[in-house]
C-alpha positions as CSV (number, residue, x, y, z in Angstrom):
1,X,9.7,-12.8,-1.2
2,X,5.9,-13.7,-0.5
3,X,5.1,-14.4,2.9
4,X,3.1,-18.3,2.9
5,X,-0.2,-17.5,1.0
6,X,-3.2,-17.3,3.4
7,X,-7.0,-18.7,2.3
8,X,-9.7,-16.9,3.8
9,X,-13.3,-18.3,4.3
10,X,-15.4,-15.7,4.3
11,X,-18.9,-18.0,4.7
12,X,-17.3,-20.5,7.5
13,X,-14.9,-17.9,8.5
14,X,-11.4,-18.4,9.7
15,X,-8.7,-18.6,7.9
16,X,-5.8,-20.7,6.8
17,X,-2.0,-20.8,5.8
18,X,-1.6,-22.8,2.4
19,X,1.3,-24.2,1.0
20,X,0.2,-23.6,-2.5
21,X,0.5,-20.5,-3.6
22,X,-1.1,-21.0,-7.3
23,X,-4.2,-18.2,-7.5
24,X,-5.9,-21.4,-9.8
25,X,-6.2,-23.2,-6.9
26,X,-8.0,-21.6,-4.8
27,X,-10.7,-23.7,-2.5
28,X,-14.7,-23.1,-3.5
29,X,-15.5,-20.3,-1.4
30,X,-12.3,-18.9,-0.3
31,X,-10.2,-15.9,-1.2
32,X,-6.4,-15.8,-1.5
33,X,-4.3,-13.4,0.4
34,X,-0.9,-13.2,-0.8
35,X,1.3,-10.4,0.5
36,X,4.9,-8.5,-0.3
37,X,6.2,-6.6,2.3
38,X,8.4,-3.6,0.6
39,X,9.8,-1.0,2.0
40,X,8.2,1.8,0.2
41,X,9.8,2.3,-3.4
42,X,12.8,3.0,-1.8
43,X,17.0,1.6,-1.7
44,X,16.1,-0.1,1.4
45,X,14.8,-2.6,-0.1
46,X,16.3,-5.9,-0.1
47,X,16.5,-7.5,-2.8
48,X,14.5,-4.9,-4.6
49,X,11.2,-4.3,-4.9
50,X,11.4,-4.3,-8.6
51,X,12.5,-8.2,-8.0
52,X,8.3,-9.1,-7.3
53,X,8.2,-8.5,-10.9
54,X,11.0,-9.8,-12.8
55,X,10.7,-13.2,-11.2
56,X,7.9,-13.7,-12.7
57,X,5.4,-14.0,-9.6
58,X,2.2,-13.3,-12.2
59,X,2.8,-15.7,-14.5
60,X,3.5,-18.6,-12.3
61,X,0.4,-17.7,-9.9
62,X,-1.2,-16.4,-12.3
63,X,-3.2,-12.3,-12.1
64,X,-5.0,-11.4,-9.0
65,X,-8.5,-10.0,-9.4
66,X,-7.2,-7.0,-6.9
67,X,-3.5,-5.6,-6.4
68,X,-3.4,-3.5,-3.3
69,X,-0.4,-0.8,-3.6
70,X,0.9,0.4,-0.2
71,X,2.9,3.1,-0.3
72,X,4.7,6.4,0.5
73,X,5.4,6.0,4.0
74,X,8.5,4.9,3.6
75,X,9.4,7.1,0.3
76,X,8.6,9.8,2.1
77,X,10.8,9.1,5.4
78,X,13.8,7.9,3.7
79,X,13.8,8.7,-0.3
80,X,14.3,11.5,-2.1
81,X,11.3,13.6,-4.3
82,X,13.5,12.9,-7.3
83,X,14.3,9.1,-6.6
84,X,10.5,8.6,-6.0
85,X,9.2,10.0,-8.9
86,X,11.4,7.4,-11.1
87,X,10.2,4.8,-8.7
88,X,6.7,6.0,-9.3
89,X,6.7,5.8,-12.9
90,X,9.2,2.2,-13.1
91,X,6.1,0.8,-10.9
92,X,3.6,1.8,-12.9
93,X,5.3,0.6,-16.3
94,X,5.8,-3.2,-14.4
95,X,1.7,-3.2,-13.3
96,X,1.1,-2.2,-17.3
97,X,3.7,-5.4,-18.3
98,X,2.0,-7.9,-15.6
99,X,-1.5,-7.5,-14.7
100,X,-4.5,-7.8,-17.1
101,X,-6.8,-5.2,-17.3
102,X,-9.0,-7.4,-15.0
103,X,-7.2,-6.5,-12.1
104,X,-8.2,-4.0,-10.0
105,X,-6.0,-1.8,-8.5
106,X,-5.9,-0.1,-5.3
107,X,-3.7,2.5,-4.0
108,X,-3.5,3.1,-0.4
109,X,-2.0,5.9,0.5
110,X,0.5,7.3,3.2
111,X,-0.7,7.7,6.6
112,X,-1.2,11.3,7.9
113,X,1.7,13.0,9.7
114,X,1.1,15.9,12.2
115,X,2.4,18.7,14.2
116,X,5.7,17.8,15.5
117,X,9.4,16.2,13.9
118,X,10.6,12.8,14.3
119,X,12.1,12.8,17.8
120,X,13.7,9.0,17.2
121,X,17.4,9.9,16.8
122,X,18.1,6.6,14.6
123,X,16.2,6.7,12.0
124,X,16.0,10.3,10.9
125,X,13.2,10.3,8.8
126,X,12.7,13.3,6.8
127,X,9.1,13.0,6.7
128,X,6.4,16.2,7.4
129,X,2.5,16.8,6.8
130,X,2.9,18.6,3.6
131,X,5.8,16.0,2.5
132,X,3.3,13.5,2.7
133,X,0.5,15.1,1.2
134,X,2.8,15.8,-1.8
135,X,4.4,12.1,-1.9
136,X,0.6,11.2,-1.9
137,X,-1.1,13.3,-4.7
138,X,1.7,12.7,-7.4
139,X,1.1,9.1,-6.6
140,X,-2.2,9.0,-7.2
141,X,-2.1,11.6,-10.3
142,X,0.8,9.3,-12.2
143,X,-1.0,6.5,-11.4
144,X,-4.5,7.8,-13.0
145,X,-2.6,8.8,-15.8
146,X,-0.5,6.1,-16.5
147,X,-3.2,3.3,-15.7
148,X,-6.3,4.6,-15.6
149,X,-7.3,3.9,-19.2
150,X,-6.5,0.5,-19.0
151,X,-7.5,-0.5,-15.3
152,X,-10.4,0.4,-12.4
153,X,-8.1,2.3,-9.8
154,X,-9.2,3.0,-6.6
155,X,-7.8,5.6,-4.4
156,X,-7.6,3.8,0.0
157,X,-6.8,7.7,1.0
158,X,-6.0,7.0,4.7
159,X,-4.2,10.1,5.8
160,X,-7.9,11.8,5.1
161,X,-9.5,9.7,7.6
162,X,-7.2,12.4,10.2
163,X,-7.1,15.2,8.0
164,X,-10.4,15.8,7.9
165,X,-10.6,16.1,11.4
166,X,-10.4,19.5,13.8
167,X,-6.9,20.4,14.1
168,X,-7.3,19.8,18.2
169,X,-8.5,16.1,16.8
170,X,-5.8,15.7,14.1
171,X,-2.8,16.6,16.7
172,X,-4.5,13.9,19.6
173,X,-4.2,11.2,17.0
174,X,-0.8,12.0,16.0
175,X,1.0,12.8,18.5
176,X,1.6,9.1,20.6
177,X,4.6,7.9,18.7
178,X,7.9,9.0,18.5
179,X,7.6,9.3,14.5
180,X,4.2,10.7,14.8
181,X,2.3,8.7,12.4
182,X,-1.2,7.6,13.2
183,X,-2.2,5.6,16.0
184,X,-3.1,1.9,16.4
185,X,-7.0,2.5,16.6
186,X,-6.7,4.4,13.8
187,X,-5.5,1.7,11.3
188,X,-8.7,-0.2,12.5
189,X,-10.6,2.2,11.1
190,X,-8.6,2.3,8.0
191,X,-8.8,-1.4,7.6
192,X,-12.7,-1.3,8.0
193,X,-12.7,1.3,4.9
194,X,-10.8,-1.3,2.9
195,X,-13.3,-4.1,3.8
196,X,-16.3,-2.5,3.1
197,X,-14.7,-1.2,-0.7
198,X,-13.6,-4.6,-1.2
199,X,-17.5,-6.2,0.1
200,X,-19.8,-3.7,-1.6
């Protein structure tokens, strides 16, 4: 289910909720922000994810000039490498069946994992750095292969924004949470990379 749509003003600033989620009617100036929160490509979902598509979101709001594809986080905490490669490809068959090639697509990827195991005892996550990094490159290798004829995909590699750093560094950034993804002040950073993609 879409959370309510949100206009943005990017000349007067500030933004707005909207109770009209139709993309045609956006107002002059404004861009429309409208968001689906799934849980990775994963079971957990409820109702699926694959739902977005089959009710027919793109046709009644009509295509988005950028899709924004969040994912292996989850898939890599709680799926299976098997389950997510089906997932994988079923995604990438529904973006063929419901976006023109004028959307561009962007693929942010999972956030970097270090040094350590998930010490929460509830949620058991079976995540790990090399996991990740795996979860990460078949994502973006099925997706240039499957879409990349037909659409301009760009690759929102996050987890590099750490791993590029000394290991003393990487470890530092990690290391705060209990299931040792990235930290807060980190994701800032990432979100400024997506702005200035999306702006220039």
């Amino acid at each position: 289910t879409p959370v309510i749509p949100i206009d943005i003003d990017p000349i007067a600033g500030g933004s707005s909720p909207s109770a009209d989620a139709k993309l045609g009617s956006v107002p002059a100036n404004s861009s429309r922000i409208i968001m689906f929160r799934w849980g990775g490509l994963t079971t957990r979902n409820d109702p699926p994810w694959t739902d977005t598509f089959s009710s027919g979101f793109v046709q009644e709001k009509g295509n988005p000039s950028v899709a924004i594809f969040g994912l292996v986080n989850w898939d890599t905490a709680f799926s299976t490498r098997a389950l997510f490669i089906r997932q994988v490809e079923l995604l990438a068959g529904h973006i063929l069946q419901s976006y023109s090639s004028s959307t561009k697509i962007i693929l942010r990827t999972g956030q970097y994992y270090c040094c350590t195991y998930d010490k929460d005892p509830k949620w058991k996550r079976k995540f790990s750095r090399l996991r990740n990094q795996y979860f990460n490159q078949y994502l973006t290798d099925i997706f240039q292969a499957k879409l990349g004829a037909d659409y301009s995909i760009s690759v929102w590699d996050v987890s590099q924004i750490a791993e590029r750093r000394p290991y003393g560094a990487r470890e530092e950034m990690a290391l705060a949470c209990p299931p040792n993804h990235v930290r807060a002040e980190l994701i800032d950073i990432e979100n400024l990379v997506l702005i200035n993609h999306l702006c220039n």
